[in-house]
Residue frames as qw, qx, qy, qz and C-alpha x, y, z in Angstrom:
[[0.398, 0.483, -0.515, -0.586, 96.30, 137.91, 151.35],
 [0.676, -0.202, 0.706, -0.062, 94.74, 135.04, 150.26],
 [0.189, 0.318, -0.754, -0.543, 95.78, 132.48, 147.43],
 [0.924, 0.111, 0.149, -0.335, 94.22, 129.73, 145.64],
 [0.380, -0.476, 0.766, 0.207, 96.04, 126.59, 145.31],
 [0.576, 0.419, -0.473, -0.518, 96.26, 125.23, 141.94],
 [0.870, 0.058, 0.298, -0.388, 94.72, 121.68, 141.30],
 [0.164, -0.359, 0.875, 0.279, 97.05, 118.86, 139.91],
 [0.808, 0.254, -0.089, -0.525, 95.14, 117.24, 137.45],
 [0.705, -0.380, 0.597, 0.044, 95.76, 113.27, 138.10],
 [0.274, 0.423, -0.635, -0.585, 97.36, 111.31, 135.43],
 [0.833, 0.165, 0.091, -0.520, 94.86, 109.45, 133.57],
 [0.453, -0.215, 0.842, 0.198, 96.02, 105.28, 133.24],
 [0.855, 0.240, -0.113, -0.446, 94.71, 103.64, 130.33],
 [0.634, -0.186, 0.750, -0.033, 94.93, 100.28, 129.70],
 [0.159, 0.524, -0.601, -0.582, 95.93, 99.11, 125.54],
 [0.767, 0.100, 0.631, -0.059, 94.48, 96.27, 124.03],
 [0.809, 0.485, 0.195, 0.270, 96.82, 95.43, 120.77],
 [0.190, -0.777, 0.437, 0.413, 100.16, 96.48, 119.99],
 [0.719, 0.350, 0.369, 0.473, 100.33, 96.23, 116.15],
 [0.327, 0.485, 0.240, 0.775, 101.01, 98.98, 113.71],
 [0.281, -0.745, -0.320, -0.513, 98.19, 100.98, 115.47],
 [0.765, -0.616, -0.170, 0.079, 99.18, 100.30, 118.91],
 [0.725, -0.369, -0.027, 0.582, 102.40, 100.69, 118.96],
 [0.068, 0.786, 0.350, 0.504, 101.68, 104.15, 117.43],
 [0.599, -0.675, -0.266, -0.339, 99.75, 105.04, 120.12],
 [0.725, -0.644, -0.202, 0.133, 101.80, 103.96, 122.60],
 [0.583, 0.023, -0.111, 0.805, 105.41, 105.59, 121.46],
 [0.099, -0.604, -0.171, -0.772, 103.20, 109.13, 120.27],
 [0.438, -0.801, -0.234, -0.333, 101.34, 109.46, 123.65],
 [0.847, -0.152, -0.234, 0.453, 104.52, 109.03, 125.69],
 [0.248, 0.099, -0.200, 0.943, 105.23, 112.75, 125.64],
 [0.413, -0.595, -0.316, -0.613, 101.76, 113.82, 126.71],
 [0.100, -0.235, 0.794, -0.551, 102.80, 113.81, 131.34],
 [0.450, -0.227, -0.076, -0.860, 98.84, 113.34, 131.47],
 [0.904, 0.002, 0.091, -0.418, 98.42, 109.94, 130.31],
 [0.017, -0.460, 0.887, 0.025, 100.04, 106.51, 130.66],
 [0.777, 0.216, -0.491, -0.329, 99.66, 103.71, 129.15],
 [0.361, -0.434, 0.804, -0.184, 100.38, 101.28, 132.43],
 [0.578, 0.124, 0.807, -0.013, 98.83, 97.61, 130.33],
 [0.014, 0.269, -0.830, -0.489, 99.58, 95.85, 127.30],
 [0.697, -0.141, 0.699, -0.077, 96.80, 93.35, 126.14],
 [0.444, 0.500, -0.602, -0.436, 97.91, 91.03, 123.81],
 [0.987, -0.090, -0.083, -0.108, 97.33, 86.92, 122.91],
 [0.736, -0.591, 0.313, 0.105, 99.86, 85.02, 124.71],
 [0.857, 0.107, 0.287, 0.414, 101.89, 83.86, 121.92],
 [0.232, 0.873, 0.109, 0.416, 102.30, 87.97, 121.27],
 [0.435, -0.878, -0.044, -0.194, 103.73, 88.82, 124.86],
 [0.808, -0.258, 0.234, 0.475, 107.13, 88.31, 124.55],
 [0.400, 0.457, 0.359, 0.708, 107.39, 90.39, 121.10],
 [0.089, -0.860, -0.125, -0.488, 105.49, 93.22, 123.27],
 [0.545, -0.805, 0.014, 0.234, 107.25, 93.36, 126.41],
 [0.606, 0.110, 0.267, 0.741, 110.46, 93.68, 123.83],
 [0.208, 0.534, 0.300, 0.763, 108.67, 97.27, 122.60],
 [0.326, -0.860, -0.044, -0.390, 107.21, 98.64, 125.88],
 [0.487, 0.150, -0.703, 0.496, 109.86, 97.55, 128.49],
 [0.232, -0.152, -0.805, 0.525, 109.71, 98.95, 131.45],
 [0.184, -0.106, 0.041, -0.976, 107.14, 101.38, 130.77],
 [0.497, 0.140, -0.560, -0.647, 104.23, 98.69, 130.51],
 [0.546, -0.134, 0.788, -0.250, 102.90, 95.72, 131.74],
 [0.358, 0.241, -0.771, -0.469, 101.84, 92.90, 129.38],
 [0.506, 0.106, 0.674, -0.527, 98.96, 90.85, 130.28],
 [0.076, -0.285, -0.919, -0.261, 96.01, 88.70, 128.46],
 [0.157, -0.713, -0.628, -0.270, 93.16, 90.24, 129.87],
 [0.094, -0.712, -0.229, -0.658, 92.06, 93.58, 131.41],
 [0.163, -0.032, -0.730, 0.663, 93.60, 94.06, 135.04],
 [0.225, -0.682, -0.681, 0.144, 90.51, 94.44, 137.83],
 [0.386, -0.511, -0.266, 0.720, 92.29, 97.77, 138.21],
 [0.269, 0.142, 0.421, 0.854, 91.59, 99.36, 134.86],
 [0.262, 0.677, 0.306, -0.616, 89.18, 102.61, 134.30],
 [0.643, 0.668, -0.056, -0.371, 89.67, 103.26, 130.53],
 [0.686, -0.178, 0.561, 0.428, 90.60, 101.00, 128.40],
 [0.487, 0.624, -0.357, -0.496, 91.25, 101.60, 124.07],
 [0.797, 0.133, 0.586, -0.057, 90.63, 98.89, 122.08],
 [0.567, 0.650, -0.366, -0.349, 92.86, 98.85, 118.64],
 [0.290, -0.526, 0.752, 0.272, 93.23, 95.25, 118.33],
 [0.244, -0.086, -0.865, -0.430, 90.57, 93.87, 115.73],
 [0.638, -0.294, -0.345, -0.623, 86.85, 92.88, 115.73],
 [0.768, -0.351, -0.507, 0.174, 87.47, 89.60, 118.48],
 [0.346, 0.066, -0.575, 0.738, 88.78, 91.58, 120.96],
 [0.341, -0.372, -0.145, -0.851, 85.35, 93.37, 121.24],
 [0.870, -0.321, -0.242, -0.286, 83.74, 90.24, 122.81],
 [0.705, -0.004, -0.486, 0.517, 87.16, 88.55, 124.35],
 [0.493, -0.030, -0.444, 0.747, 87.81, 92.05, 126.18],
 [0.185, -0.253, -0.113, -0.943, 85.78, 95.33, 125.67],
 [0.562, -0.458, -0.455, -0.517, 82.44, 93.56, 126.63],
 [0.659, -0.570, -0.415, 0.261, 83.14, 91.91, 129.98],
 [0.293, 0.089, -0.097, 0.947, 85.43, 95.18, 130.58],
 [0.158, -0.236, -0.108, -0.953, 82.46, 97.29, 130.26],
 [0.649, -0.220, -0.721, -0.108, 80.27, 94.69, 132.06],
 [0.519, -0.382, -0.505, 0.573, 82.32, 95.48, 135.43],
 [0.102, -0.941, -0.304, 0.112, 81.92, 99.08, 134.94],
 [0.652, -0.288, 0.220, 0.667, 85.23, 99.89, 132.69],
 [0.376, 0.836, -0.119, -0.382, 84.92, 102.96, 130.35],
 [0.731, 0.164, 0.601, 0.279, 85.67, 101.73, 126.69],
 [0.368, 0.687, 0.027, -0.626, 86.91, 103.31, 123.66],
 [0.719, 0.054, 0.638, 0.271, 87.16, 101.14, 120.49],
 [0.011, 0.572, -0.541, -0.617, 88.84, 101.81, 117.53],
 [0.006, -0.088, -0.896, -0.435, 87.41, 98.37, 115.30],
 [0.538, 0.175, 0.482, -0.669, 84.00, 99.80, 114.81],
 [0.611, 0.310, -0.449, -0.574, 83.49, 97.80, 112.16],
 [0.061, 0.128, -0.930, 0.340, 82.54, 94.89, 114.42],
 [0.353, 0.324, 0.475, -0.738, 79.73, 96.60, 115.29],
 [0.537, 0.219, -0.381, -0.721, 78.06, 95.37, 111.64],
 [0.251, 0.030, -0.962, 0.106, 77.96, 92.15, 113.12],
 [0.494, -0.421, -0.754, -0.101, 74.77, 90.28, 114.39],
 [0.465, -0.819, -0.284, -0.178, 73.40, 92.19, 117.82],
 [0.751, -0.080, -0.384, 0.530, 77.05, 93.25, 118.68],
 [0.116, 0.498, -0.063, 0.857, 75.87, 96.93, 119.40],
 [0.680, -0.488, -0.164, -0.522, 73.28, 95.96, 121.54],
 [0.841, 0.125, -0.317, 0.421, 76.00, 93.93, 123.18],
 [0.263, 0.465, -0.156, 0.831, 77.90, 97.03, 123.81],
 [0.244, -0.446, 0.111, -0.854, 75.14, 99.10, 124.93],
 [0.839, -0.392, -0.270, -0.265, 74.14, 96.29, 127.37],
 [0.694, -0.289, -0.432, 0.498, 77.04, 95.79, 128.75],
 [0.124, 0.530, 0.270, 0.794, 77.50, 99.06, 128.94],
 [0.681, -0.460, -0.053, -0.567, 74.04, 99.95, 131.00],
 [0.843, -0.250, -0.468, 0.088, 75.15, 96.89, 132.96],
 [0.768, -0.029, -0.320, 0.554, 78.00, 98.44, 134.25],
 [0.165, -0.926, -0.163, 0.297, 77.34, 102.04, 134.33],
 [0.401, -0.364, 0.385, 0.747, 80.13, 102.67, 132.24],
 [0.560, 0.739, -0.022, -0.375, 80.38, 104.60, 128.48],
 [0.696, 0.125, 0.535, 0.462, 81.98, 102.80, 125.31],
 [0.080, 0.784, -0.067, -0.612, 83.32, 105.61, 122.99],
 [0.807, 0.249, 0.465, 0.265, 83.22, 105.32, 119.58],
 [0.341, -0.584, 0.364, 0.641, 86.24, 106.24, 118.18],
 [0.656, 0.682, -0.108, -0.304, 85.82, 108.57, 114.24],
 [0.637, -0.090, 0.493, 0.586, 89.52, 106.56, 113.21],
 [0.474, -0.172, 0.336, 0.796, 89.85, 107.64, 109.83],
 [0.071, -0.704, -0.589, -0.389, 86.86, 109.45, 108.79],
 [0.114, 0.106, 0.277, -0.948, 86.25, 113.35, 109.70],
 [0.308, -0.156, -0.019, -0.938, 82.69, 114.90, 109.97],
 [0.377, -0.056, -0.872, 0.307, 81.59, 112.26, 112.26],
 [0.037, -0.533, -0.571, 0.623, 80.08, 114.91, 115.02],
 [0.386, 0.200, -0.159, -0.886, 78.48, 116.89, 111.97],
 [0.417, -0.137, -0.809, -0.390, 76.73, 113.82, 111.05],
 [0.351, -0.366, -0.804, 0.310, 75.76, 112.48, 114.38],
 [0.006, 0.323, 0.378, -0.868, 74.43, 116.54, 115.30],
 [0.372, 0.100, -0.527, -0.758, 72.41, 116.60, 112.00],
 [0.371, -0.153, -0.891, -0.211, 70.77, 113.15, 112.85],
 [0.030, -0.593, -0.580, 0.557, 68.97, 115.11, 115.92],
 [0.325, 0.385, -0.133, -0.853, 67.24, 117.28, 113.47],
 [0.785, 0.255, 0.561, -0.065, 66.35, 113.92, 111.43],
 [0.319, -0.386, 0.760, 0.414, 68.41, 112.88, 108.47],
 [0.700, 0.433, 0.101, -0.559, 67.33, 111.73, 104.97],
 [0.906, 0.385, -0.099, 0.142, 69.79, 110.22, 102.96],
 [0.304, -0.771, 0.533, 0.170, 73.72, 109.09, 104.06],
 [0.909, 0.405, -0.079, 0.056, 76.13, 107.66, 101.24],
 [0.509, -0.503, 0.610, 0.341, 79.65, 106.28, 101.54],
 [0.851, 0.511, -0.113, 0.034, 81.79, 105.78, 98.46],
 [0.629, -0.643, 0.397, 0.185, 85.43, 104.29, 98.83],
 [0.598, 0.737, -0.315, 0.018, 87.70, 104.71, 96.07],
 [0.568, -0.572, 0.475, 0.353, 91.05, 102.84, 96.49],
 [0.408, 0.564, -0.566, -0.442, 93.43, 101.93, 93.58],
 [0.912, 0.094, -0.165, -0.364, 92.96, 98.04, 92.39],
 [0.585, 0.179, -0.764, 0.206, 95.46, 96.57, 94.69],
 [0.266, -0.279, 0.389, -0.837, 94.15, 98.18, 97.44],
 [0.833, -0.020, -0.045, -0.551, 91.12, 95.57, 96.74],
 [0.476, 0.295, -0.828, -0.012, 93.63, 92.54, 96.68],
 [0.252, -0.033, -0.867, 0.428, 92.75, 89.36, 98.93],
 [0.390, 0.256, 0.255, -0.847, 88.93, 90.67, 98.97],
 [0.542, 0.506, 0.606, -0.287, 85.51, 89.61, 97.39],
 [0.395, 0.725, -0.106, -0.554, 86.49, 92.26, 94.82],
 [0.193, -0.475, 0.835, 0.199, 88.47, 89.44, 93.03],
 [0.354, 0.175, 0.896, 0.202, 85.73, 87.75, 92.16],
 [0.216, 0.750, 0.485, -0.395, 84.04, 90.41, 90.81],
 [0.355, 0.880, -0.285, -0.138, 86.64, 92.03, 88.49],
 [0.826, -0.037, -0.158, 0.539, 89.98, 90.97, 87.10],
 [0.294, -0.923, 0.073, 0.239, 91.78, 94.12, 89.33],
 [0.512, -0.342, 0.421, 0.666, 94.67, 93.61, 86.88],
 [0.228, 0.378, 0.660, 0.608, 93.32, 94.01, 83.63],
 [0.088, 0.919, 0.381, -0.043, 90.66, 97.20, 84.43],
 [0.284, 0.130, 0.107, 0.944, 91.73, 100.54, 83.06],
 [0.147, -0.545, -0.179, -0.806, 88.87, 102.33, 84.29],
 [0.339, -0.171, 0.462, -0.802, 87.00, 103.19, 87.62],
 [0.502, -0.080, -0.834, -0.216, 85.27, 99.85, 88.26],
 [0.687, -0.370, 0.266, -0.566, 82.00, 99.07, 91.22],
 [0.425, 0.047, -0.904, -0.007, 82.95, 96.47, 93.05],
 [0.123, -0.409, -0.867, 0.257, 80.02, 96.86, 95.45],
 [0.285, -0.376, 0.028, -0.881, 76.50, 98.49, 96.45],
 [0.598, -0.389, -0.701, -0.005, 75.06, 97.90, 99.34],
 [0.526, -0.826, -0.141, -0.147, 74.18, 98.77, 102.83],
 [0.005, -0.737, 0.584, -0.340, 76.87, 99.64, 105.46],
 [0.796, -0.237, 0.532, -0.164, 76.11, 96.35, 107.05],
 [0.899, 0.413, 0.125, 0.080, 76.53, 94.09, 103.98],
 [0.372, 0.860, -0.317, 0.145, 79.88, 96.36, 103.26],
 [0.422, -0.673, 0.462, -0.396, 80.94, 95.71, 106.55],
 [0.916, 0.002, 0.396, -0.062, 80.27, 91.70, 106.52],
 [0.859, 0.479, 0.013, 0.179, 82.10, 91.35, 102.70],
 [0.543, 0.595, -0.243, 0.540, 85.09, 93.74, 103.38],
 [0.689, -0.663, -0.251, 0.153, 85.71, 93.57, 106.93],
 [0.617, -0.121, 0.006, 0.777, 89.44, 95.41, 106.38],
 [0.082, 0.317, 0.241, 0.914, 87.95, 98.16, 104.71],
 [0.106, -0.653, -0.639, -0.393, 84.96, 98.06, 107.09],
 [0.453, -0.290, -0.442, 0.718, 85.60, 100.66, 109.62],
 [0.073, -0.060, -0.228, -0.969, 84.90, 104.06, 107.51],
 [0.259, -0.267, -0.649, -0.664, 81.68, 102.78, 106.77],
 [0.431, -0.387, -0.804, 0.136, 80.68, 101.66, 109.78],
 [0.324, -0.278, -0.257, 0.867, 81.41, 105.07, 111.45],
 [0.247, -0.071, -0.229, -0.939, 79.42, 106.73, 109.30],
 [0.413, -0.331, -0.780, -0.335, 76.52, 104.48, 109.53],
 [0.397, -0.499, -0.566, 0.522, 76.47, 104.46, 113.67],
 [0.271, -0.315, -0.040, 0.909, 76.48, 108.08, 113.47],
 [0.369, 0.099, -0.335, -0.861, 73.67, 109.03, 110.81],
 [0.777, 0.068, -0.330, -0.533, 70.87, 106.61, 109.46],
 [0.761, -0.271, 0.580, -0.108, 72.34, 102.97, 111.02],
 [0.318, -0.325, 0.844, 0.284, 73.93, 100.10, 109.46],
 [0.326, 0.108, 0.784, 0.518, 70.96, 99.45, 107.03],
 [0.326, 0.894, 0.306, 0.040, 69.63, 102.29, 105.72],
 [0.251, -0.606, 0.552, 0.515, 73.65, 103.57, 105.01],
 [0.847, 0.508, 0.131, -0.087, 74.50, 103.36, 101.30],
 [0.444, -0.619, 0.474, 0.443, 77.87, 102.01, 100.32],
 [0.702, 0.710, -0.032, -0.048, 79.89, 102.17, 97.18],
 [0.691, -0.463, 0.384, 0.400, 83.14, 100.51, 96.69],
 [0.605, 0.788, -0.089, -0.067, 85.70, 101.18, 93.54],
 [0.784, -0.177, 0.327, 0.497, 88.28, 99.88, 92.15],
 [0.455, 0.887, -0.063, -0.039, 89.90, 102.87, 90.34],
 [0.842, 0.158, 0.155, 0.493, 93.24, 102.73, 88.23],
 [0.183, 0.850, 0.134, 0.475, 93.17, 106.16, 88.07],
 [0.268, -0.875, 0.213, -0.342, 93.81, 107.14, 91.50],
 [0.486, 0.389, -0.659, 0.422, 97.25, 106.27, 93.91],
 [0.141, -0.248, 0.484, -0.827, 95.74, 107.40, 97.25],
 [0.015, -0.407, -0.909, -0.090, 92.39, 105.78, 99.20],
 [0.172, -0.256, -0.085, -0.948, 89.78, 108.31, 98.78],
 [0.033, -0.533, -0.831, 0.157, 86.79, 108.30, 101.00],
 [0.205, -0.406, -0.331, -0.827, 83.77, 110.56, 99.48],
 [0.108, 0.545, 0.703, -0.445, 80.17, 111.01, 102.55],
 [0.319, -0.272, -0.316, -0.851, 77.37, 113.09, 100.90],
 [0.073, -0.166, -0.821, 0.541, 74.78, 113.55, 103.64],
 [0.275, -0.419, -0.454, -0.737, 70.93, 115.15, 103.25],
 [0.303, -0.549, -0.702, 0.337, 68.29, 116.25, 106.18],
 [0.127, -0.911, -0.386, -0.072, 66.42, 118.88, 107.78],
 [0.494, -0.562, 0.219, 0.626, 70.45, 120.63, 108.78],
 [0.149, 0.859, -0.364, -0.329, 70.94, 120.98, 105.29],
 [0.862, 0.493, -0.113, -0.024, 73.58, 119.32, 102.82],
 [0.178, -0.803, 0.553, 0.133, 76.72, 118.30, 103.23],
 [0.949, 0.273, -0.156, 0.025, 79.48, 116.66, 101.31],
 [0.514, -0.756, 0.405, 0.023, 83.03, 115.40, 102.63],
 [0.816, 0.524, -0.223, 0.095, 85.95, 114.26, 100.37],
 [0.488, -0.801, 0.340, 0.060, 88.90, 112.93, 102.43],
 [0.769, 0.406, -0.474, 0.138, 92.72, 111.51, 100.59],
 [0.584, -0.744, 0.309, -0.099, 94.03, 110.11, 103.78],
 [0.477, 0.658, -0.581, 0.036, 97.76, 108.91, 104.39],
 [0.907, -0.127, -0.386, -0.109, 98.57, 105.63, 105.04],
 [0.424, -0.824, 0.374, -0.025, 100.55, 105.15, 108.53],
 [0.151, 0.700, -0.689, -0.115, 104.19, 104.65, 107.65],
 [0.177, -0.217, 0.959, -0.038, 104.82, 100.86, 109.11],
 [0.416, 0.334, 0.842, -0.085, 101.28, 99.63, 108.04],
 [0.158, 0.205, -0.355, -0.898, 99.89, 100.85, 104.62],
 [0.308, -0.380, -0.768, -0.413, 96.77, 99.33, 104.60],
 [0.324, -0.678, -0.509, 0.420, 95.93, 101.78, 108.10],
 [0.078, -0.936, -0.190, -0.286, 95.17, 105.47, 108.34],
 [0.439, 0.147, -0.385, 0.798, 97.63, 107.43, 110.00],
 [0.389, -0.396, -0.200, -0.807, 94.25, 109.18, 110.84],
 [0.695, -0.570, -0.324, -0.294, 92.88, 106.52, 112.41],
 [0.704, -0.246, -0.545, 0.383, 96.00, 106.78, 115.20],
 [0.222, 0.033, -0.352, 0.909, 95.84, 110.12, 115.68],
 [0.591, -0.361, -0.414, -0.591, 91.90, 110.13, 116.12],
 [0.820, -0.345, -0.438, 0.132, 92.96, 108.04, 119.20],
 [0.432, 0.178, -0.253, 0.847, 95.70, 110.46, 120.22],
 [0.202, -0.425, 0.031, -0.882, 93.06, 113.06, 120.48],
 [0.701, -0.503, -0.432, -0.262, 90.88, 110.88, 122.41],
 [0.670, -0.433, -0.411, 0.443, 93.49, 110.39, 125.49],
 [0.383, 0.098, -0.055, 0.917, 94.73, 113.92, 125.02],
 [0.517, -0.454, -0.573, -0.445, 91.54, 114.78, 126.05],
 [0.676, -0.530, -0.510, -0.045, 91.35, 113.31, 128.74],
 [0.669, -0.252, -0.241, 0.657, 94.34, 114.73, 130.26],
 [0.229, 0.235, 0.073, 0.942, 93.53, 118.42, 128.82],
 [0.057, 0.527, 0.445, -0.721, 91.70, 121.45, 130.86],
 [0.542, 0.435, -0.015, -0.719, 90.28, 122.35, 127.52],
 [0.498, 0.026, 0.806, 0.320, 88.89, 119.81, 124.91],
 [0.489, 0.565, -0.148, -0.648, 87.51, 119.90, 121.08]]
């Protein structure tokens, strides 16, 4: 009689770069998944005392990307792209980054996809808080015609922004443009807010031929993101009211479990 011996699927390390709000998400949530571990912290030095307090022993804490890492996730802001992700992906480290709104910067995709190709590795861009992502990006092989972002928040939501000089955000009582413009431009003026857009942009038409629309609305409590897409696929429109994650209200709770799915993945015999 013969058997077949079942395969241990290995557990998959990753290596963390940031441990705010997002991070430290990430790192309590995936902690019941056996698959995947989270064996490195990185944070700036003046940070690595406050994180080795939240991961003890489970963790190392470090400044830069051990030689030993294979995948890293990248939720710690736009400078970590160039400080870590690039030379990471340089040596041949698989990347997945969570600040794509970096990528509206000056040749920083080409960046990417160079180091990238240097290294033989892949850089995943992660949808964070934005759904129909892979309907966009499958549509855009059929060729694409026309991709619009609008971002609706309520008028504090806009505080400590450009919009400030554009409106008084106290005094409106109605639904109020505080921009139009490409996904680049969006990206460059509202760098906190630019993430959505950017995602959509990489995914469909590119960073300037993406139309954004910001709003300041008094009406609404919640941030609304609106996509209305056009092409040879067909139409499609996508209205999303995402909730803000508990400890950081000015983050998706979306955009950490968008990462969740990404390592859970990795660690699962089926994926979607």
């Amino acid at each position: 009689m013969s058997t077949t011996a079942r395969k241990i699927r290995p557990v998959q390390p990753v290596t963390l770069i940031g441990f705010g709000a997002i991070g430290r998400s990430i790192f309590q949530r995936i902690a019941s998944n056996p698959g995947v571990r989270i064996t490195h912290v990185v944070v700036p030095a003046e940070y690595a005392e406050t994180t080795r307090t939240g991961v003890g022993d489970a963790a190392q804490v470090c400044q830069q990307v051990p030689q030993e890492a294979t995948l890293v996730l990248e939720c710690a802001g736009h400078s970590a792209l160039i400080e870590h992700v690039i030379p990471a992906l340089e040596r041949g480290v698989e990347c997945a980054v969570l600040s794509i709104g970096a990528l509206s910067g000056p040749g920083v995709v080409e960046q990417l996809a160079q180091a990238a190709e240097q290294g033989g590795a892949q850089v995943h861009l992660l949808s964070g808080a934005i759904g129909g992502v892979d309907a966009i990006a499958a549509a855009r092989l059929a060729g694409l015609d026309e991709v619009r972002y609008t971002g609706r928040k309520p008028p504090s939501g806009w505080r400590d922004t450009p919009a400030e000089q554009v409106c008084d955000l106290g005094a409106i009582t109605e639904p109020t443009v505080i921009l139009e413009a490409t996904a680049r431009e969006a990206a460059q003026l509202y760098p906190k807010n630019a993430n959505v857009a950017a995602t959509i942009a990489l995914a469909g038409l590119g960073l300037d031929a993406t139309r954004v629309r910001l709003i300041a609305d008094p009406t609404v409590t919640e941030n609304i993101h609106h996509i209305a897409v056009r092409g040879e696929f067909g139409e499609m429109e996508l209205t999303m009211r995402g909730k803000p994650l508990a400890d950081n209200p000015k983050t998706s709770a979306l955009t950490v479990l968008s990462a969740l799915r990404f390592l859970n993945n990795r660690a699962a015999a089926t994926t979607i």
